[in-house]
C-alpha positions, 0 to 999 in steps of 0.5 A: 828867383835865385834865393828860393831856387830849389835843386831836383835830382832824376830818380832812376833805379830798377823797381826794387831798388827805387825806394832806397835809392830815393832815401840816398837821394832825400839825404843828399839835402835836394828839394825834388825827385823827377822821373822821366819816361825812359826805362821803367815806368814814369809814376811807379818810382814817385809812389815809392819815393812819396815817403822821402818828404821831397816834391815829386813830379813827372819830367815828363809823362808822354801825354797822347798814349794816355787818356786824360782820365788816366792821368787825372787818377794817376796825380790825384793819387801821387798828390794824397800819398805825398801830402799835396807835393806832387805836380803832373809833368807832361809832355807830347814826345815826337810822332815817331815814338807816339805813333811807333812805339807806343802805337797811338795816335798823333796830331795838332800836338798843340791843340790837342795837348791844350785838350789834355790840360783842360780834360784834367781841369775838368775832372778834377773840377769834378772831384774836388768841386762836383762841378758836373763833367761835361768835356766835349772836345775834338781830340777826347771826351768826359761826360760820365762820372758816377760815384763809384769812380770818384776819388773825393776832393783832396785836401790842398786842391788839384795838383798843378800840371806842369807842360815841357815845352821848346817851340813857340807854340808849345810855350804859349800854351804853356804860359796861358794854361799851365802851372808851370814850365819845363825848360827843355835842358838842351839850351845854353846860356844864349839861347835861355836869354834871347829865345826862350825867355822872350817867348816865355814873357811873350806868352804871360803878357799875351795871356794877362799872366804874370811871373808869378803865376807860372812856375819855371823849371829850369833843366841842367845838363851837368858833368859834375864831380869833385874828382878830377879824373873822373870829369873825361868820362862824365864830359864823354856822356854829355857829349853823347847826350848832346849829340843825340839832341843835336840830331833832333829836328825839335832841338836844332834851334839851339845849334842855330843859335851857338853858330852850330846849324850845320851839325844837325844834317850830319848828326842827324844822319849818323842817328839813323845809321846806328853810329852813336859814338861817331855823333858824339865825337862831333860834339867839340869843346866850345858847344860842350861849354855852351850846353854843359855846366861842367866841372867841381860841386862849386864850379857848377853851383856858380854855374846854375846860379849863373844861368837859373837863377834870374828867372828858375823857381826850381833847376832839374839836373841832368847827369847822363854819366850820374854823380856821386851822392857827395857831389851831389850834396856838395852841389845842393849845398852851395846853391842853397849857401848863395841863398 
């Protein structure tokens, strides 16, 4: 709920400047760092930035392309170095970039990812507990772990799993199985109240959970600035990125809902003909308002109120065209006043 919602910043930054550019990150007062998997390496930036204090989690790493077992050694360690404030984000990615670029395999992301989740439970019951490993499932398989490849039980218990999810089925999965929500931060006000939300209460009720049970993580697309003249370019950059998830198939619900269906087949042409600039030149004012929360440090803080605050115990912002380390404190600062 809104007095406890707590602001995470995108820790992105060539190698070896990740670890200062997490401390400027820690001081602005944000709660959380999140790496996603663009440019470098989703885990690497976390390990250095284990040190700021501030939770930490992946936002997301692409489940298929990594073995369960991977991934279970991968959290284990991020939650020993940072005391316990590490939680595993993952998501599935769609099948042209499983398949193409990280040439591996892809089918029933649903069932498979729900495979995933519970290989990880089972071995970090393993570790933690000794609870013999015995996973058998159609996607992957963990029947040996002998002491040599055995971590020791942590402190504060496995680390939580946290699933991106947009679709129906995902967010099932994600509200039966998960420990928490990432809300994919191409939405608006409209679509969060009468499509996601549902689905989520949907799904918790479905499953005998409740609110409580499942950490919500609400995502920002943000043009924030308290420079006037610098709103033109941060809005051009939001209009890109809005345009680049328009083109998405996954994504065109959103469009449905603001009114905007008929954008996709055109944005999603010009996607595969190169013609980034022209996508983003389609991206008119009302949709912009309706995806982006824009604006002055105590504008967007109203902003993220507005439309986290019901429901987010945590908001992921995202800057394609970044913020000033001032902005941002200013931001974090007037989240936290309203608290």
């Amino acid at each position: 709920m809104l007095p406890a919602v707590k602001i995470d910043a995108l820790l992105l930054a060539p190698p070896d400047q990740v670890q200062a550019r997490a401390e400027a990150l820690a001081a602005t007062g944000i709660d959380g760092l999140f790496t996603f998997e663009g440019p470098n390496d989703v885990f690497l930036p976390l390990i250095l930035g284990a040190a700021t204090g501030c939770d930490l989690y992946t936002n997301v790493a692409i489940a298929f392309p990594r073995s369960p077992m991977h991934l279970a050694h991968q959290a284990w360690d991020l939650s020993t170095l940072s005391g316990g404030r590490f939680a595993l984000g993952l998501g599935t990615q769609v099948k042209a970039h499983v398949e193409r670029r990280y040439g591996s395999t892809w089918s029933s992301p649903v069932a498979r990812m729900g495979e995933w989740i519970a290989a990880i439970r089972a071995i970090g019951a393993r570790w933690q507990d000794g609870v013999p490993l015995a996973f058998e499932g159609e996607h992957t398989r963990h029947t040996l772990m002998t002491p040599a490849f055995d971590p020791g039980a942590l402190p504060g218990g496995p680390p939580p799993i946290w699933l991106g999810a947009l679709g129906p089925k995902m967010v099932r999965l994600a509200t039966a199985e998960a420990d928490g929500l990432l809300v994919h931060p191409f939405t608006s006000d409209r679509h969060l109240a009468e499509v996601t939300l549902p689905r989520i209460r949907d799904g918790l009720a479905e499953a005998g959970r409740t609110e409580a049970d499942l950490t919500l993580v609400g995502q920002a697309v943000v043009a924030c600035s308290s420079d006037p003249a610098k709103q033109a370019d941060l809005d051009t950059a939001c209009r890109w990125l809005v345009g680049f998830y328009g083109s998405t198939p996954a994504y065109a619900a959103v469009l449905e809902t603001e009114g905007k269906a008929a954008l996709h087949p055109e944005l999603r042409r010009l996607s595969r003909e190169g013609r980034w600039d022209e996508m983003a030149a389609l991206v008119d004012d009302d949709l912009l308002d309706a995806v982006v929360l824009r604006g002055d440090p105590a504008v967007v803080g109203a902003r993220l109120r507005e439309r986290f605050g019901p429901f987010a115990d945590r908001v992921a912002l995202s800057t394609p065209g970044g913020i000033a380390d001032e902005d941002l404190a200013a931001l974090a600062a007037e989240v936290r006043s309203a608290s």
